[in-house]
Structure formats: C-alpha cells, structure tokens
C-alpha positions in Angstrom: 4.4 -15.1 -11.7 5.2 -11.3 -11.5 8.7 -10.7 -11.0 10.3 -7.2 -9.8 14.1 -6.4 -10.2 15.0 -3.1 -8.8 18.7 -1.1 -10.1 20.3 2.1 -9.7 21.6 1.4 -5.9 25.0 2.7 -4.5 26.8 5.1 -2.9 26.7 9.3 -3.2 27.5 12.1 -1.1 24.8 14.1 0.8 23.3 16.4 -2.1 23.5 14.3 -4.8 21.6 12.1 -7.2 20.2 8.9 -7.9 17.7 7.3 -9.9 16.4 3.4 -9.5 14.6 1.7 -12.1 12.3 -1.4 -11.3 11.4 -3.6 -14.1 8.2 -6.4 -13.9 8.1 -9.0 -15.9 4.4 -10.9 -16.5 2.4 -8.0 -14.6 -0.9 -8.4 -15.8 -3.2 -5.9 -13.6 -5.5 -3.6 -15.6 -5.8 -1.2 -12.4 -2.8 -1.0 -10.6 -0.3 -0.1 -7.9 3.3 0.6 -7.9 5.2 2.0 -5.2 8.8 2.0 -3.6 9.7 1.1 0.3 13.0 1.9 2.1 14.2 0.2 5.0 17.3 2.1 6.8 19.7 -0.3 9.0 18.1 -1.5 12.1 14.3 0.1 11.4 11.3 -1.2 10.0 10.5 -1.3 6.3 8.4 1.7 5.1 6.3 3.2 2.5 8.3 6.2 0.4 6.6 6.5 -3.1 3.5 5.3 -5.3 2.1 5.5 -8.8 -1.3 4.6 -9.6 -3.6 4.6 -12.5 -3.2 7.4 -14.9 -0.2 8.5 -13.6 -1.1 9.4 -9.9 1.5 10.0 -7.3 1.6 9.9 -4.2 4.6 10.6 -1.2 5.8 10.6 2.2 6.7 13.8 3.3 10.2 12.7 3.9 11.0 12.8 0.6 8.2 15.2 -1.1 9.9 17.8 -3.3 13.2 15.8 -3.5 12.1 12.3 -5.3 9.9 11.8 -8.3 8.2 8.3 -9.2 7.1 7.7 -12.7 6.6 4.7 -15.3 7.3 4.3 -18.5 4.7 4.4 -21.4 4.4 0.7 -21.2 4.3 0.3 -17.7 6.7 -2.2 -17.4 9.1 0.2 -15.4 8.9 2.4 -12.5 11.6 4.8 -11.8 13.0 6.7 -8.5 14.4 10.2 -9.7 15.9 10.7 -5.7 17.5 14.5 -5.7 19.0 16.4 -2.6 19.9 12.9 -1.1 20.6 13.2 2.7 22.1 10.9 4.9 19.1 9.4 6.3 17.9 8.1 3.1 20.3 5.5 3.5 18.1 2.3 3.7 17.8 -0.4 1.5 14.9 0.4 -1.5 12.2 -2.1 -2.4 10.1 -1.7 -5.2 6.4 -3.2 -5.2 3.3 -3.8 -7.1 0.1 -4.6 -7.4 -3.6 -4.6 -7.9 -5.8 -1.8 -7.4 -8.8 -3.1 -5.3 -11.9 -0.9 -4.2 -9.6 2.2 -4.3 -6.7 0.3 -1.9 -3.2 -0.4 -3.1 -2.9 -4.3 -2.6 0.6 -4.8 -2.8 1.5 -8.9 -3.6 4.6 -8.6 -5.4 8.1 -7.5 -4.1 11.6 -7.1 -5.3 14.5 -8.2 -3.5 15.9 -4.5 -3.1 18.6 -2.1 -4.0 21.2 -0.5 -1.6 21.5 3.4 -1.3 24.3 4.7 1.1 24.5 8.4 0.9 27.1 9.9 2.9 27.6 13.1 4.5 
C-alpha cells in the first residue's frame, strides 16, 4: 500500500517562503509520476506541480518562476520550494503519485494534505 505524508504547511506573509516535503512509503513504480495539488477555501482541487522520470517538471502558470518541485536521489521524497508566496496561494496542498502509463500521469495515491495560509 503506498502511503504519502505531506509537511512543511503553515502560515507566512505575502513574499515569503515555504518548502513542503512529501514522503512515500512502499512506492514501487519503475516509471512514475509525482505531482502537488492545492485546493483554496471554497474551490475545486487543482493541479500545481509535477515530476516525472528523469527529473522532468512540469507547472501551472500560476506558480511558474516562483515554486520549484524536485525529489530526492532516492525518490522517496518530493519537495515544494514555494518563493514569492501571495495571498492566493492559500489553499490546502496535496501531494500525489503514481504510475507512468503510455506517456499519462495516472495518479492512484494521495496524501491527506498540508495547510498554507499566506497573508497579506
């Protein structure tokens, strides 16, 4: 069973820093996804952030030029560098994963979030 524990939430003021970790625990997936999702209060959940085989990024514009994802050399941990935080990045952050399937990003596995609140 792949497990996914994101850290790092909390609160910072408009123009600060944060960086979330995600750890998986029995992620066995030779070709692989990982990727982080926000949901801000009252919207829908959506996609901010991916990292893909060989170290391949991907972002929304929202946040392109402001947060960096990258993984460790064992995998086992994706990070969220998040610079220049604004206001409406406030949402809570969701780290998933999985398998890499005919060039799609499948993703199976979820955590059960982190909290960012960045004030202005």
């Amino acid at each position: 069973q792949v497990q996914l524990v994101e850290s790092g939430g909390g609160s910072v003021q408009a123009g600060g820093s944060l960086r979330l970790s995600c750890a998986a625990s029995a992620y066995t997936y030779s070709t692989y996804c990982m990727a982080w999702f926000r949901q801000p209060p009252g919207k829908e959940r959506v996609w901010v952030a991916s990292i893909y085989n060989r170290g391949n990024t991907k972002y929304a514009d929202s946040v392109k030029d402001r947060f960096t994802i990258s993984q460790d050399n064992n995998a086992n941990t994706v990070y969220l560098q998040m610079n220049s935080l604004k206001p409406e990045d406030t949402a809570m952050y969701y780290c998933a994963a999985g398998p890499l399937v005919v060039s799609n990003c499948v993703f199976k596995h979820w955590g059960p979030g982190t909290q960012i609140n960045v004030s202005s």
